[in-house]
N, C-alpha and C positions, 0 to 999 in steps of 0.2 A: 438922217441918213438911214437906208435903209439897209439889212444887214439878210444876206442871206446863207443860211445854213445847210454846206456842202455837205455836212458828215454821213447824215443819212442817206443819200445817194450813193457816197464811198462805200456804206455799211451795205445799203440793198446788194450794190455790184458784189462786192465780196459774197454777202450770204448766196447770189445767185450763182456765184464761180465755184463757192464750194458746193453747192447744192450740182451745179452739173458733175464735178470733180467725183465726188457721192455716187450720181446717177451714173457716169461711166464706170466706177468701180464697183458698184452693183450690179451693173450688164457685164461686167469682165468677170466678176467673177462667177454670176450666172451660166454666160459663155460656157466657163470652165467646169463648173459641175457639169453643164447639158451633156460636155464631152467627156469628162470624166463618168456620165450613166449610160452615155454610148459605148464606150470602150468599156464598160463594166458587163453591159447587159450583149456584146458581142463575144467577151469571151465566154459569160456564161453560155452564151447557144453553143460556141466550141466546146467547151465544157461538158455540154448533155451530150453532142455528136458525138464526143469520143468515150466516155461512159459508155453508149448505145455501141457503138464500135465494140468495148470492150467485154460488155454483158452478151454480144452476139458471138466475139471471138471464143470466151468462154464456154457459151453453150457448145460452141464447135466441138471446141477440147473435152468435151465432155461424153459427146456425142462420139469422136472416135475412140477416146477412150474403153468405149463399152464395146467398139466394133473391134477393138485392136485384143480388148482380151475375147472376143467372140474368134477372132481368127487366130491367139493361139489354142484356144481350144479345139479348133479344129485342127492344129498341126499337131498336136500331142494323140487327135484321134487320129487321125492319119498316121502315125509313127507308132503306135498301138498296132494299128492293121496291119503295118508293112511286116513289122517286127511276128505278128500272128502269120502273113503268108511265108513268111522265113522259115518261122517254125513248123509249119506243114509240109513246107518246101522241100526241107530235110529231114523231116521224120517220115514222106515221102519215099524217097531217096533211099533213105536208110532201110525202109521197110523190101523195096526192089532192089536195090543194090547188091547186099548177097547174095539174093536167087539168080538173078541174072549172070552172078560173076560165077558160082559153084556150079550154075548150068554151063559155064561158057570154058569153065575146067575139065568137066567129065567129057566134051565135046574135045576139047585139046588133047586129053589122052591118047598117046599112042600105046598101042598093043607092049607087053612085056613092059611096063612100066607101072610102079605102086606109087602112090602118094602115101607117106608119115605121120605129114605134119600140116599143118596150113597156120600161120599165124598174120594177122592183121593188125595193123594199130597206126595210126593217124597217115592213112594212104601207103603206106609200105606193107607189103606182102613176102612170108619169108617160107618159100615151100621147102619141105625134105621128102627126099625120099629114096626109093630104088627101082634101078632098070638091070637091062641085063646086058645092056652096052652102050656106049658114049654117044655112037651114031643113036640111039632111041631119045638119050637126055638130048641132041642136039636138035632131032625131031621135034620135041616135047618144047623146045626152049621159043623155036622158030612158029609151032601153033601158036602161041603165046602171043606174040609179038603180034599177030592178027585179030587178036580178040581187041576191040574198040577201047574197053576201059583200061587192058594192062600196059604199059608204057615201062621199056628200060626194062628189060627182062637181062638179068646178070648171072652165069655161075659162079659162086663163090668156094665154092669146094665140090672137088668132086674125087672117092676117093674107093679102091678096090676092096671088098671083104667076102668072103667064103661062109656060106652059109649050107651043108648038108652035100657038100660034095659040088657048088657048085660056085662059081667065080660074079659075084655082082658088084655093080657099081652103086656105091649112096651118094645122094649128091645133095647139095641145098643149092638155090635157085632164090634171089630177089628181084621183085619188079615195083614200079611205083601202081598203084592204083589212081583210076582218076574217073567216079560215077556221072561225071558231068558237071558244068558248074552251077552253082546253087546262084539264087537273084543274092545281090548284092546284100551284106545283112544292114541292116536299117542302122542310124549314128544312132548312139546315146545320150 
């Protein structure tokens, strides 16, 4: 009889089963690295895009940086000048301002009228003096009022005294002053 032996056929089959079993698990896993170096080497390119995005955003910031302190230097020079035409502005002012106003007094004088006193200090004016009648102070009072800079011309006293046989009035007189307005003075 003759005997034939199956097992090695069983045995090829198997070794060939596991050998594709192998080969599919070597292409799967293949597969999966291939896609795991795609998804690696894609986020790397995101990766440099936004580095490059960010070394550019940077330079930006850098770049106004130097222009944002270049324009407060210019606002600091510019509030220097404002503050410099300020001070010209009113040292100006102050330099005309009392010629104009002492010219604009001797001019208001009415006849039989002396001036005393004259005092100034922060726009207020406090004149005294003497007339030889009330109709002269009220003359004297209403020039006033016509001169540009004097504003609010007030008698505050006005009072009888005898000087050499003769009967005069003293009187004091307030008004505000106002030389015109000065530019605006510059913030600090």
């Amino acid at each position: 009889m003759i005997r034939i032996n199956l097992l090695p056929v069983r045995a090829l089959k198997k070794k060939k089963s596991i050998r594709q079993i192998l080969s599919v698990i070597v292409l799967s896993l293949g597969m999966v690295v291939l896609i795991i170096v795609f998804f690696q080497l894609s986020l790397s390119n995101r990766i440099g895009k936004i580095e490059a995005q960010i070394a550019a955003y940077n330079g930006e910031i850098k770049r106004l940086r130097v222009e944002t302190k270049e324009v407060s230097k210019y606002k600091s020079e510019k509030e220097a000048l404002q503050q410099r035409i300020y001070i010209i502005s009113s040292l100006q002012r102050a330099r005309t301002g009392p010629v104009h106003l002492l010219d604009d007094l001797t001019v208001s004088l009415p006849g039989k009228l002396w001036l005393t006193s004259l005092k100034e200090k922060d726009g207020k004016m406090e004149l005294k003096g003497t007339a030889m009648d009330n109709e002269t102070i009220a003359k004297f009072m209403s020039n006033l009022e016509k001169v540009e800079i004097i504003k609010n011309v007030e008698l505050v006293i006005s009072q009888q005294t005898e000087t050499k046989d003769l009967k005069l009035k003293e009187f004091t007189l307030t008004c505000q002053l106002s030389y015109g307005a000065l530019p605006s003075r510059p913030a600090s």
